[in-house]
Backbone atoms as SQL, in Angstrom:
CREATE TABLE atoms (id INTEGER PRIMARY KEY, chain TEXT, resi INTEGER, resn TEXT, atom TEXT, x REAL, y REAL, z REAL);
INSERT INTO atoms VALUES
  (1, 'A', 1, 'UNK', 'N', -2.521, 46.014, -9.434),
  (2, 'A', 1, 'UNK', 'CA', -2.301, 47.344, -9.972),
  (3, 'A', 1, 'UNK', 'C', -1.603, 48.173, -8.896),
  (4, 'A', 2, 'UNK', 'N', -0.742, 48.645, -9.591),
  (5, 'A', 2, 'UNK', 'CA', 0.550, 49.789, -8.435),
  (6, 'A', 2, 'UNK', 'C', -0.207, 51.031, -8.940),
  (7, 'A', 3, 'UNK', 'N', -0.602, 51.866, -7.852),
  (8, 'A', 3, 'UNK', 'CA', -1.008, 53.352, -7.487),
  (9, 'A', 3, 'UNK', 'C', -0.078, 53.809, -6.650),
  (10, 'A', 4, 'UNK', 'N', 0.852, 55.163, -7.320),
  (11, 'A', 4, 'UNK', 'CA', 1.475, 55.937, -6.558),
  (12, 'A', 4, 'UNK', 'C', 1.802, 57.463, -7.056),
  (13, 'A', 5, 'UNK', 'N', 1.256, 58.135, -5.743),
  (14, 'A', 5, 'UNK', 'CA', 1.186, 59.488, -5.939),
  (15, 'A', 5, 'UNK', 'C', 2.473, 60.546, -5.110),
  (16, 'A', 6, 'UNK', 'N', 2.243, 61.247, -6.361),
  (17, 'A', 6, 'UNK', 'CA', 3.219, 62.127, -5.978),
  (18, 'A', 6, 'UNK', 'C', 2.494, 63.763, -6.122),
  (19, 'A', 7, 'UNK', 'N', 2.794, 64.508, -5.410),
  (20, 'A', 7, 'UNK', 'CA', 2.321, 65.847, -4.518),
  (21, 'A', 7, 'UNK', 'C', 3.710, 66.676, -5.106),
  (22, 'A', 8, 'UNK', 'N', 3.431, 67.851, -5.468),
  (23, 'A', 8, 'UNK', 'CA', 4.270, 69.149, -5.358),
  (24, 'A', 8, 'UNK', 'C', 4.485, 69.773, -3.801),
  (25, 'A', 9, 'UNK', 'N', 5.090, 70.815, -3.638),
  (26, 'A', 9, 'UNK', 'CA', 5.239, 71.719, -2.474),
  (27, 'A', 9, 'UNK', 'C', 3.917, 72.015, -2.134),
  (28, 'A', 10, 'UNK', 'N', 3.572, 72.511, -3.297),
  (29, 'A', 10, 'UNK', 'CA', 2.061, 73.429, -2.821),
  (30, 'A', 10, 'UNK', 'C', 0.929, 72.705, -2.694),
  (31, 'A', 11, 'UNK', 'N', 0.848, 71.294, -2.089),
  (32, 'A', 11, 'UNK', 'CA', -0.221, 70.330, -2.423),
  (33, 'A', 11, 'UNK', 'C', 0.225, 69.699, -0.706),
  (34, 'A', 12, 'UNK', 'N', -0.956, 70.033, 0.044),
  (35, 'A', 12, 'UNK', 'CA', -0.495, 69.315, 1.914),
  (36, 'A', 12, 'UNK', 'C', -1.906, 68.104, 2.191),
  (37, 'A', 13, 'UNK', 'N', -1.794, 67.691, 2.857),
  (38, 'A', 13, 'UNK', 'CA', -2.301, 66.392, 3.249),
  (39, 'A', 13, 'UNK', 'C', -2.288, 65.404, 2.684),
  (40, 'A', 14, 'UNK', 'N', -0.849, 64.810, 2.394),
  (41, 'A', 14, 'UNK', 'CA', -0.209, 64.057, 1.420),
  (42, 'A', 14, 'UNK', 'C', -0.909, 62.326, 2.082),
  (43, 'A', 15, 'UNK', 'N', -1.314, 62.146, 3.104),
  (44, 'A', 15, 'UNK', 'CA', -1.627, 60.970, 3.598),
  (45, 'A', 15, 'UNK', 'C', -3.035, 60.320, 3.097),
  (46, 'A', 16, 'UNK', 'N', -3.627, 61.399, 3.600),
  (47, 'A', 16, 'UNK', 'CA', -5.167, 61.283, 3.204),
  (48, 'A', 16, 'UNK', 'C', -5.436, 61.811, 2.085),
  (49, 'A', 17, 'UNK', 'N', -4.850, 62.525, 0.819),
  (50, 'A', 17, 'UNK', 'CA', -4.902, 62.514, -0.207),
  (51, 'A', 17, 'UNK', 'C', -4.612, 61.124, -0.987),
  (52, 'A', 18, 'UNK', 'N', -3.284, 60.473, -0.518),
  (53, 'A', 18, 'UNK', 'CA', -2.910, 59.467, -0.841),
  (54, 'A', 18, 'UNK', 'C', -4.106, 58.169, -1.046),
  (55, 'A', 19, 'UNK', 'N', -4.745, 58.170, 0.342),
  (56, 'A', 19, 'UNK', 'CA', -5.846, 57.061, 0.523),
  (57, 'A', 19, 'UNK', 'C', -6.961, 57.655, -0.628),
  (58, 'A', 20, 'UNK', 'N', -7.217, 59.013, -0.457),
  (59, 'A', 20, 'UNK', 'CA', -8.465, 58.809, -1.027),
  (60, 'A', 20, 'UNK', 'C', -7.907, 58.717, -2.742),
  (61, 'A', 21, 'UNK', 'N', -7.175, 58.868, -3.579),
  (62, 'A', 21, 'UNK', 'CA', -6.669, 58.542, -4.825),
  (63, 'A', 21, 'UNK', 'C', -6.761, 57.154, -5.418),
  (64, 'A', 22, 'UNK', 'N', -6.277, 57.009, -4.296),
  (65, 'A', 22, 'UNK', 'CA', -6.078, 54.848, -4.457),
  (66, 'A', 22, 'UNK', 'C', -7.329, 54.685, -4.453),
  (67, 'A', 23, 'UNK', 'N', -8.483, 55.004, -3.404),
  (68, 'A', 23, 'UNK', 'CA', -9.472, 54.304, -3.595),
  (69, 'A', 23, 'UNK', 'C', -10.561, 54.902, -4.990),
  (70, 'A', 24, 'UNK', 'N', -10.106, 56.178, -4.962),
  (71, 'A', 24, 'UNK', 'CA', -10.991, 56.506, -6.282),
  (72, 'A', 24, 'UNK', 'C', -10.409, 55.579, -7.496),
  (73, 'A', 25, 'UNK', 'N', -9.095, 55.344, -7.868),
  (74, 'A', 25, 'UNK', 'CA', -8.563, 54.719, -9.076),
  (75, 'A', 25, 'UNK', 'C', -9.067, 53.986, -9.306),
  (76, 'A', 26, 'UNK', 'N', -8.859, 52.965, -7.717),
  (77, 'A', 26, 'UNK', 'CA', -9.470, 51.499, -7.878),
  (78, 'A', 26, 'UNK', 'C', -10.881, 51.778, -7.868),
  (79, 'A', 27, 'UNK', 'N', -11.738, 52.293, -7.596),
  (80, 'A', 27, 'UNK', 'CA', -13.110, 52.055, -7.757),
  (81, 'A', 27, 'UNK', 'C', -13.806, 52.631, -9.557),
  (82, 'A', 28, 'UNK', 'N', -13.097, 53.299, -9.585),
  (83, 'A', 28, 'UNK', 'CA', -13.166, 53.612, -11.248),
  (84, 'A', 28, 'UNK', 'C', -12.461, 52.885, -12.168),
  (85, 'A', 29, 'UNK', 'N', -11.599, 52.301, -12.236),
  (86, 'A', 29, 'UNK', 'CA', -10.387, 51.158, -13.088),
  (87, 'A', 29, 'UNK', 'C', -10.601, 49.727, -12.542),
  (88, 'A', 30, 'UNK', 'N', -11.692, 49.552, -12.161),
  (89, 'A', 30, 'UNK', 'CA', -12.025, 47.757, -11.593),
  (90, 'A', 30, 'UNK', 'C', -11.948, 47.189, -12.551),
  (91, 'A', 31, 'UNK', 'N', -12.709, 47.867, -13.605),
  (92, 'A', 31, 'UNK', 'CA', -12.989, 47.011, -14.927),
  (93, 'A', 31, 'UNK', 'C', -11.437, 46.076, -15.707),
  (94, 'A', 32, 'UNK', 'N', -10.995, 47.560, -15.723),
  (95, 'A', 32, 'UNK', 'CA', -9.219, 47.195, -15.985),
  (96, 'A', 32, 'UNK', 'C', -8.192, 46.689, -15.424),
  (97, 'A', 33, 'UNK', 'N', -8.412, 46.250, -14.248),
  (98, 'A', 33, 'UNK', 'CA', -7.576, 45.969, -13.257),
  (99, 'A', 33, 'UNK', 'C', -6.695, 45.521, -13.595),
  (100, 'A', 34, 'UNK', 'N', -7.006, 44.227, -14.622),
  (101, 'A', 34, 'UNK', 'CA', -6.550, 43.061, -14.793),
  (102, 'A', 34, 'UNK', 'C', -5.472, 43.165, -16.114),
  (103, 'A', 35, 'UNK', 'N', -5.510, 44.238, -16.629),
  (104, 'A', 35, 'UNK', 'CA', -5.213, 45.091, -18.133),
  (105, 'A', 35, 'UNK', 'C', -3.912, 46.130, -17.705),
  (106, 'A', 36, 'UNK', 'N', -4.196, 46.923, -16.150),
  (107, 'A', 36, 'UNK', 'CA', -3.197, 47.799, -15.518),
  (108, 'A', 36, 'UNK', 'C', -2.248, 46.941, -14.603),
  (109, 'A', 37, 'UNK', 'N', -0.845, 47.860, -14.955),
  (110, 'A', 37, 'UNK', 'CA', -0.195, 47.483, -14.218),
  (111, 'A', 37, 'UNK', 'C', 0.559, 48.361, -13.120),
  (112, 'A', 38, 'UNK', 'N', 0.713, 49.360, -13.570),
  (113, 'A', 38, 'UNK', 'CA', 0.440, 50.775, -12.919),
  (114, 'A', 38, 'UNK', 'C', 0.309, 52.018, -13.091),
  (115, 'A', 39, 'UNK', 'N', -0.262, 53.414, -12.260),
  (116, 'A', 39, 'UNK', 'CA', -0.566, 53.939, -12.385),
  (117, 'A', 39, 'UNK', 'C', 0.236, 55.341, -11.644),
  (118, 'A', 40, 'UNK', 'N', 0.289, 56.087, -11.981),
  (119, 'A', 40, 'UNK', 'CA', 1.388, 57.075, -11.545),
  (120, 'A', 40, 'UNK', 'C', 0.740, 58.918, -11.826),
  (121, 'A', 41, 'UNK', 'N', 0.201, 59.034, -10.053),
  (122, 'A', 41, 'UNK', 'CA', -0.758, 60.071, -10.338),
  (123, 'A', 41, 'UNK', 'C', 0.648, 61.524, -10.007),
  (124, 'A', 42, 'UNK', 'N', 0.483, 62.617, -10.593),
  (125, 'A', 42, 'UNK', 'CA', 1.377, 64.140, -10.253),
  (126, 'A', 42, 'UNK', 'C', 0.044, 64.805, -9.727),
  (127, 'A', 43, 'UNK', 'N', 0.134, 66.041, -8.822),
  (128, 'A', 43, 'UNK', 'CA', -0.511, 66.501, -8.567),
  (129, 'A', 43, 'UNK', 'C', 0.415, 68.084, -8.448),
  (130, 'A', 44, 'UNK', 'N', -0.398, 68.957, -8.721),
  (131, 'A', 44, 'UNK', 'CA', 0.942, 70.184, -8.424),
  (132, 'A', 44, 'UNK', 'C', -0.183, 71.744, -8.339),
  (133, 'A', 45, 'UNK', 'N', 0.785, 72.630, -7.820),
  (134, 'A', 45, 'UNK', 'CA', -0.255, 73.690, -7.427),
  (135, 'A', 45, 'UNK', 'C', 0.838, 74.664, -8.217),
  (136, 'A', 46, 'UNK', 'N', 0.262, 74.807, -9.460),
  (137, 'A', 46, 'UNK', 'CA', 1.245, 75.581, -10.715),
  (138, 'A', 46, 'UNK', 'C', 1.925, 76.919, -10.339),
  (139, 'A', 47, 'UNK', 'N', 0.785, 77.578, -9.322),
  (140, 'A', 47, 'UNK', 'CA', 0.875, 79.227, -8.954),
  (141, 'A', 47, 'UNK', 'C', 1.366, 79.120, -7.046),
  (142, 'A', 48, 'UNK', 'N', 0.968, 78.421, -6.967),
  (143, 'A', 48, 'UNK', 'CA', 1.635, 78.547, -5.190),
  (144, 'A', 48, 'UNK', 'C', 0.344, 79.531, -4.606),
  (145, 'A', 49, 'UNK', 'N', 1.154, 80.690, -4.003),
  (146, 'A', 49, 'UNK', 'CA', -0.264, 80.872, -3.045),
  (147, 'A', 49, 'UNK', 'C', -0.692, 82.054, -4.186),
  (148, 'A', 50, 'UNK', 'N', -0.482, 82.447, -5.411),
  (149, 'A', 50, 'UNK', 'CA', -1.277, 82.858, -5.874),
  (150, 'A', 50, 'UNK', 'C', -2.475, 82.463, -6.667),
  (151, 'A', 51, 'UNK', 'N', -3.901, 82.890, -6.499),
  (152, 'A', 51, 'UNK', 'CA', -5.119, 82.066, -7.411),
  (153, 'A', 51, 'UNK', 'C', -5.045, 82.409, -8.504),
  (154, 'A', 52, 'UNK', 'N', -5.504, 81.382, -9.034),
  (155, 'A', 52, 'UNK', 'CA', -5.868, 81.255, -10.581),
  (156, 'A', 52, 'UNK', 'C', -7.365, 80.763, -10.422),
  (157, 'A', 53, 'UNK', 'N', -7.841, 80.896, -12.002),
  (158, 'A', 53, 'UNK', 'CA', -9.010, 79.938, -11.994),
  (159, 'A', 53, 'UNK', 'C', -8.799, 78.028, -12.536),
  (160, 'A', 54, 'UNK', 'N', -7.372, 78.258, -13.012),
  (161, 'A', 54, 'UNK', 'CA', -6.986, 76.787, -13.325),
  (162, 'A', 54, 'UNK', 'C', -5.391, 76.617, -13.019),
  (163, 'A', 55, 'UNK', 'N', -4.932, 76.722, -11.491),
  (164, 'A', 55, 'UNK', 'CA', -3.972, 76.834, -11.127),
  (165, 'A', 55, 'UNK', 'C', -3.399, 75.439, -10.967),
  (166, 'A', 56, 'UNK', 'N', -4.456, 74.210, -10.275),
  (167, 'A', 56, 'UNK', 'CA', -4.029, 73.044, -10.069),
  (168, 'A', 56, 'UNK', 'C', -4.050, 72.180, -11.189),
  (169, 'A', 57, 'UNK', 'N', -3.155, 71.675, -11.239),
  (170, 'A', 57, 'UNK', 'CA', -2.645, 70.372, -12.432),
  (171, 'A', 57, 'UNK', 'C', -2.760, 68.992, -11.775),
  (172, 'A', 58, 'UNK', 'N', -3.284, 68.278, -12.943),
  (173, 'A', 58, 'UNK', 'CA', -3.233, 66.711, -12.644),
  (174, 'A', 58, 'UNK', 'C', -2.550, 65.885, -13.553),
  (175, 'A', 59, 'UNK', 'N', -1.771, 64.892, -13.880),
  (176, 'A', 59, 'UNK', 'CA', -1.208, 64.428, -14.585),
  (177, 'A', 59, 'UNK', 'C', -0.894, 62.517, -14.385),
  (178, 'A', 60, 'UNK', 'N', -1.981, 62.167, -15.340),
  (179, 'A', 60, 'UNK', 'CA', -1.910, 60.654, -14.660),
  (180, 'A', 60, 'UNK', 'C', -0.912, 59.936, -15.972),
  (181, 'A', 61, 'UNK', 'N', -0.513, 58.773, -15.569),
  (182, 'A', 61, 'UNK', 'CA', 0.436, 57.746, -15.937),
  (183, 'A', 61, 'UNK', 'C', -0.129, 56.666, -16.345),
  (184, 'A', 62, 'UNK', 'N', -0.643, 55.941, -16.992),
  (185, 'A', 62, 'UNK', 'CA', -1.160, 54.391, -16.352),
  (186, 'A', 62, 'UNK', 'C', -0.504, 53.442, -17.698),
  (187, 'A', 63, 'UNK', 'N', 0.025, 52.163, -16.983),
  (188, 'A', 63, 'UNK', 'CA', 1.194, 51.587, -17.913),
  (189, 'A', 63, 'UNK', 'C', -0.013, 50.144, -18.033),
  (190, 'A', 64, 'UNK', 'N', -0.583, 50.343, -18.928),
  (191, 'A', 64, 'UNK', 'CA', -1.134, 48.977, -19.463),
  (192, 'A', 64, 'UNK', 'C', -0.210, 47.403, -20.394),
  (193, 'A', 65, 'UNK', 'N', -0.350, 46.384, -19.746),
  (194, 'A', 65, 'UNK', 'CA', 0.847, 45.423, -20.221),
  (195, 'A', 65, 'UNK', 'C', 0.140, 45.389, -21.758),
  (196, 'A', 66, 'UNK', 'N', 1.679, 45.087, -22.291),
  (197, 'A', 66, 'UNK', 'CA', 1.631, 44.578, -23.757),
  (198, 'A', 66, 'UNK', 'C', 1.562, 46.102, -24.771),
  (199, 'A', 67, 'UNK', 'N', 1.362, 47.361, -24.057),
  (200, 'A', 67, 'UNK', 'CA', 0.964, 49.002, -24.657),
  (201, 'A', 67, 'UNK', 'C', 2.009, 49.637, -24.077),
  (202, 'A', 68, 'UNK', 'N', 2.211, 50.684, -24.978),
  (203, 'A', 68, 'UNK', 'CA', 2.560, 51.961, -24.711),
  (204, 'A', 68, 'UNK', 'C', 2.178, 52.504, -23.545),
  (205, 'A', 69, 'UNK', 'N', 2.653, 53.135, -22.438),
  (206, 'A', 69, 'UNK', 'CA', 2.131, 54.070, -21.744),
  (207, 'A', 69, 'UNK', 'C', 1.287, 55.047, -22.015),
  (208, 'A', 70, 'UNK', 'N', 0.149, 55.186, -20.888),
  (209, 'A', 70, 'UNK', 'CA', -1.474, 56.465, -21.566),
  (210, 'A', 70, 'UNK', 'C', -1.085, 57.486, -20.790),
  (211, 'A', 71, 'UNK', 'N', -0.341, 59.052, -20.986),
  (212, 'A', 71, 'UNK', 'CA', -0.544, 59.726, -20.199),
  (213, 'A', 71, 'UNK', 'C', -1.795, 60.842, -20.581),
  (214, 'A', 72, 'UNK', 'N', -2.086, 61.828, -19.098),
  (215, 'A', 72, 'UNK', 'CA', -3.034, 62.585, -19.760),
  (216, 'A', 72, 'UNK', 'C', -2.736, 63.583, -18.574),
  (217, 'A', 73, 'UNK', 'N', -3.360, 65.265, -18.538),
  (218, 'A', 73, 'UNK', 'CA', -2.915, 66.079, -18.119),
  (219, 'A', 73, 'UNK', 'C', -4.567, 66.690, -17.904),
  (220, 'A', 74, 'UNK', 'N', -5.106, 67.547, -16.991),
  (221, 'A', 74, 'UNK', 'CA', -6.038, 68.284, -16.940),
  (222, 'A', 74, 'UNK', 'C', -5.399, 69.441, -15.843),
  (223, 'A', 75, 'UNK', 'N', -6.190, 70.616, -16.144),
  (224, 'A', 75, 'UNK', 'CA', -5.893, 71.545, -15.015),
  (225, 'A', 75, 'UNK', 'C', -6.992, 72.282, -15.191),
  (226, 'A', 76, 'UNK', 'N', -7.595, 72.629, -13.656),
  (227, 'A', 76, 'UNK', 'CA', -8.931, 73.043, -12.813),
  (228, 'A', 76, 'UNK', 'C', -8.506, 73.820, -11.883),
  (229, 'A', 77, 'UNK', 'N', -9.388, 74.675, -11.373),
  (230, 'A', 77, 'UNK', 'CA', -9.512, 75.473, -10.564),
  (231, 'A', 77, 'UNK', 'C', -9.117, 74.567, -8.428),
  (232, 'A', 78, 'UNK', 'N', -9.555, 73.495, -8.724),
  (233, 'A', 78, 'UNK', 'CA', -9.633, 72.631, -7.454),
  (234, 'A', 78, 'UNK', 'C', -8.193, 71.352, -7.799),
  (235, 'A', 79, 'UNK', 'N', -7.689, 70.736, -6.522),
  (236, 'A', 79, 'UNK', 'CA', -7.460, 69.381, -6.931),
  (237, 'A', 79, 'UNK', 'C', -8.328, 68.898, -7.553),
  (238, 'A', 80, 'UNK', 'N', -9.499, 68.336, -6.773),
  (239, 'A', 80, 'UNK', 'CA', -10.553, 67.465, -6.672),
  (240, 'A', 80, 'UNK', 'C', -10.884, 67.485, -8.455),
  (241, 'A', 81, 'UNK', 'N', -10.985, 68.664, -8.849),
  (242, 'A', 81, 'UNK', 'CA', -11.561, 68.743, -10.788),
  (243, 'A', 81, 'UNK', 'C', -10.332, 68.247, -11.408),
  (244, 'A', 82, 'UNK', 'N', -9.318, 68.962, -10.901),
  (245, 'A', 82, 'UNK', 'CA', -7.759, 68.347, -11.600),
  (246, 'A', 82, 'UNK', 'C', -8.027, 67.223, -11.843),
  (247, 'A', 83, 'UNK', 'N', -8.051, 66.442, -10.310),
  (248, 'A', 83, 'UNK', 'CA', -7.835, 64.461, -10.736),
  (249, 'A', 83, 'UNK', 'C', -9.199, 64.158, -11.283),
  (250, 'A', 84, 'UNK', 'N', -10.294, 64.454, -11.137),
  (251, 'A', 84, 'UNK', 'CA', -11.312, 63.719, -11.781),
  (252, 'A', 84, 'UNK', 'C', -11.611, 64.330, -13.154),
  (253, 'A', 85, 'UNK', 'N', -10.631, 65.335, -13.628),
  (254, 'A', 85, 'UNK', 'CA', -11.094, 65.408, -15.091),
  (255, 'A', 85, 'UNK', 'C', -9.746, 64.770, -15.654),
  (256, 'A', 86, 'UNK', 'N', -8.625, 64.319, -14.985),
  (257, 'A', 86, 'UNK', 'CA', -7.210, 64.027, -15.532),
  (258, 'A', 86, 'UNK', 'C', -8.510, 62.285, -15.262),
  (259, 'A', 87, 'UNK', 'N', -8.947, 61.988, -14.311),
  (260, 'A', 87, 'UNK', 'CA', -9.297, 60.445, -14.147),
  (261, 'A', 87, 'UNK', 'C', -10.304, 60.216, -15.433),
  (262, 'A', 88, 'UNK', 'N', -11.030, 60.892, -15.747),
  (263, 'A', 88, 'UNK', 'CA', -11.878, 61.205, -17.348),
  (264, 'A', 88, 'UNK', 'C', -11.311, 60.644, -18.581),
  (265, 'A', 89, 'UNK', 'N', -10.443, 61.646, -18.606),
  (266, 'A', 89, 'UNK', 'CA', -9.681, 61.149, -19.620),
  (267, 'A', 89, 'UNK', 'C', -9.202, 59.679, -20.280),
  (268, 'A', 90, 'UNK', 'N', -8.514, 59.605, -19.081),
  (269, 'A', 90, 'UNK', 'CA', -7.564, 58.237, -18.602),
  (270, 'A', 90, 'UNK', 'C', -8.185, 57.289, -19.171),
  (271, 'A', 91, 'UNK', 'N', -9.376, 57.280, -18.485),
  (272, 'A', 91, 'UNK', 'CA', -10.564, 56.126, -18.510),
  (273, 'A', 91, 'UNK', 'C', -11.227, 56.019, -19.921),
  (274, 'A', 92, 'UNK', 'N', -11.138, 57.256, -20.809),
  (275, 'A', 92, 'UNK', 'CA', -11.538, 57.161, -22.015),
  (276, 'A', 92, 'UNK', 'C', -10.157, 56.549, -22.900),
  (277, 'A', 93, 'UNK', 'N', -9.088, 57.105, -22.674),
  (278, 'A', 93, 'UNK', 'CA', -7.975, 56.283, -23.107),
  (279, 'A', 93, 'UNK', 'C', -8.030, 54.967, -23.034),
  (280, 'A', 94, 'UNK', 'N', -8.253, 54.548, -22.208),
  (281, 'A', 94, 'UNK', 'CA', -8.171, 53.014, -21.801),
  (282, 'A', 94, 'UNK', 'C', -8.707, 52.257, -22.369),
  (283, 'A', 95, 'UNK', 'N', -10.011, 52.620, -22.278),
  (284, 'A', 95, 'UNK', 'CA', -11.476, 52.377, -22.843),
  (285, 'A', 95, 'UNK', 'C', -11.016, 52.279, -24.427),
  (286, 'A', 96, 'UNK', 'N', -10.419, 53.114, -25.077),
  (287, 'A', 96, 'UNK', 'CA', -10.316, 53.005, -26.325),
  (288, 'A', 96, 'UNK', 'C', -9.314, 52.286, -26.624),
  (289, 'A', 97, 'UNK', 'N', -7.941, 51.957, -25.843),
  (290, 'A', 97, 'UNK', 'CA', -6.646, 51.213, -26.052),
  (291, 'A', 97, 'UNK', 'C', -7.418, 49.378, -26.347),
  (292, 'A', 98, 'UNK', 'N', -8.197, 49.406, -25.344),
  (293, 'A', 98, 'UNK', 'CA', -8.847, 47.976, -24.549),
  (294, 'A', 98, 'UNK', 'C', -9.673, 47.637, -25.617),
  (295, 'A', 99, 'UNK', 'N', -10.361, 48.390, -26.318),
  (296, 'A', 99, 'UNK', 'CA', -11.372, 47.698, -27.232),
  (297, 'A', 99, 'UNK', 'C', -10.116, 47.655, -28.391),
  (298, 'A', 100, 'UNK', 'N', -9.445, 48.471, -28.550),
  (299, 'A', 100, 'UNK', 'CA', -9.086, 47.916, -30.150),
  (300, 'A', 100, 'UNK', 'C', -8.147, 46.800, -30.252),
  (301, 'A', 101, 'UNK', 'N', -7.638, 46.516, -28.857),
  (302, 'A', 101, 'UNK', 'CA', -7.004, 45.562, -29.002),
  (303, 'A', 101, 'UNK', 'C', -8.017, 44.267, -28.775),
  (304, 'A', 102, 'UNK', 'N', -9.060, 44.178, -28.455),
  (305, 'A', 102, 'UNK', 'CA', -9.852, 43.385, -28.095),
  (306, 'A', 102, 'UNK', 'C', -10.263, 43.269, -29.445),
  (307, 'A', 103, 'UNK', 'N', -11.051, 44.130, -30.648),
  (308, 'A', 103, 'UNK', 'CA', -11.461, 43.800, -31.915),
  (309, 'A', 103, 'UNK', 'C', -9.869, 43.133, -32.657),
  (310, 'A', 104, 'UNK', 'N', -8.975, 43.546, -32.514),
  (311, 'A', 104, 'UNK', 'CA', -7.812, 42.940, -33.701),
  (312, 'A', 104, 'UNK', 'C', -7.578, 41.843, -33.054),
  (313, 'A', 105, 'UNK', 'N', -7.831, 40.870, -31.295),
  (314, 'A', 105, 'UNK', 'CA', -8.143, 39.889, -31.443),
  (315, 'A', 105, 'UNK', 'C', -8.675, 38.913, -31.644),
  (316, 'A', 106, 'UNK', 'N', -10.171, 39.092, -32.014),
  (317, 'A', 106, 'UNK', 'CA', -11.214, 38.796, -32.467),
  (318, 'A', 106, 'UNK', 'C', -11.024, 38.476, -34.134),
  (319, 'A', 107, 'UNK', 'N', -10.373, 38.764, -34.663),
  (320, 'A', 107, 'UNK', 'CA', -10.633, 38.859, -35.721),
  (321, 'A', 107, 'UNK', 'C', -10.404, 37.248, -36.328),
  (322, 'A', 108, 'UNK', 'N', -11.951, 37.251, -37.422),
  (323, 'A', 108, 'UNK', 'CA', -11.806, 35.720, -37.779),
  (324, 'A', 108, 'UNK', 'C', -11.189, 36.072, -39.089),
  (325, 'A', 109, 'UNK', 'N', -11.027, 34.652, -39.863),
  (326, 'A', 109, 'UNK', 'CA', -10.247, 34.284, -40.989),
  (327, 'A', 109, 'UNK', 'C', -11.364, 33.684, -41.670),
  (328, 'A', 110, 'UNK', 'N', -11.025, 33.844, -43.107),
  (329, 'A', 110, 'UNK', 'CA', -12.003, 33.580, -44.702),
  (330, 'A', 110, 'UNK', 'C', -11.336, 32.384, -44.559),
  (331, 'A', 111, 'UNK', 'N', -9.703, 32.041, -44.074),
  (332, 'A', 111, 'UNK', 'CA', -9.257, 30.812, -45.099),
  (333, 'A', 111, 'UNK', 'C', -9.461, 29.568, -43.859),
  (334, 'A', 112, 'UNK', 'N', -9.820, 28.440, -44.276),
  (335, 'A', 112, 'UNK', 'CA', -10.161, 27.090, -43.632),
  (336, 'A', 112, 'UNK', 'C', -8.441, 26.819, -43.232),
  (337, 'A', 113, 'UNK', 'N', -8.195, 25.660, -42.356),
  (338, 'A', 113, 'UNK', 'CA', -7.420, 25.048, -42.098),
  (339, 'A', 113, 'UNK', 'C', -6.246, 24.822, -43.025),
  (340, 'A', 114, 'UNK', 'N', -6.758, 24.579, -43.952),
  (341, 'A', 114, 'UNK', 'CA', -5.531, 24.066, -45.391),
  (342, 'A', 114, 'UNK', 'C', -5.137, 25.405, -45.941),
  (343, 'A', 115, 'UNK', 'N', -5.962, 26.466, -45.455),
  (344, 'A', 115, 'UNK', 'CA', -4.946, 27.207, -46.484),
  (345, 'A', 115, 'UNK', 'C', -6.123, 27.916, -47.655),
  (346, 'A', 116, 'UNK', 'N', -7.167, 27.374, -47.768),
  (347, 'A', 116, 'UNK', 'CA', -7.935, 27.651, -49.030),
  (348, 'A', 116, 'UNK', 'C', -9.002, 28.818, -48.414),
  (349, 'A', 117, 'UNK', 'N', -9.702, 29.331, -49.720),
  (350, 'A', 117, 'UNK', 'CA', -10.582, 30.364, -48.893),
  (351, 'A', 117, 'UNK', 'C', -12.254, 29.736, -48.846),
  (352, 'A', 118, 'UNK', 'N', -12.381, 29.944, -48.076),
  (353, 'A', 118, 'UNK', 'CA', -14.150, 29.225, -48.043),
  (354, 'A', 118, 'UNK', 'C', -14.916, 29.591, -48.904);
C-alpha cells in the first residue's frame, strides 16, 4: 500500500506529520492492506492564520484494486480531528465497498452442473 501526503502552506512539520500519517493508516487499514493500493492523504488550513472552529480540512483518496476510487472530506477545528474523522469515514467506505463485493462473490447457484435446477 502507497501512502502519500500532501500539506497546504498553512500546514508545517511536514516530516513528522508525514511519519505519523503512514503509521496511523497502516495501523488502522491492516485489515485492507491487501485490498489497497493507495492512499492519497490532502491536508490544508482553509483560513490561514485566521481561526475558525472548523478551519482545517482533510481529504483522503484510497484507490482499492478492481473499484472505483473512495474519496472522503472532513473538516475540524484541529488537524488531528480533520484526519481522524476524514480516517472514519474512509474506513467505513471500505468496510462497505469490501463486504459487498465479498457477498456478490459468494454467491451460490440453484442450477447443478448440467444446467438444470435442483
Amino acid at each position: 500500500m502507497q501512502i502519500q501526503l500532501n500539506t497546504s502552506n498553512g500546514v508545517e512539520n511536514k516530516e513528522s506529520l508525514d511519519r505519523w500519517a503512514d503509521e496511523e493508516l497502516r495501523q488502522q487499514l491492516h485489515r485492507y492492506a491487501d485490498d489497497l493500493t493507495r492512499i492519497e492523504v490532502h491536508l490544508s488550513d482553509e483560513n490561514g492564520q485566521r481561526a475558525s472552529d472548523a478551519d482545517k480540512r482533510c481529504v483522503m483518496e484510497a484507490r482499492l484494486a478492481h473499484h472505483a476510487p473512495l474519496a472522503v472530506t472532513h473538516d475540524a477545528g484541529t488537524l488531528d480531528d480533520a484526519f481522524r474523522g476524514a480516517l472514519d469515514k474512509l474506513k467505513r467506505q471500505i468496510e462497505h465497498k469490501t463486504e459487498r463485493s465479498a457477498k456478490h462473490r459468494d454467491r451460490s447457484t440453484i442450477r447443478t452442473v448440467d444446467g438444470t435446477l435442483e
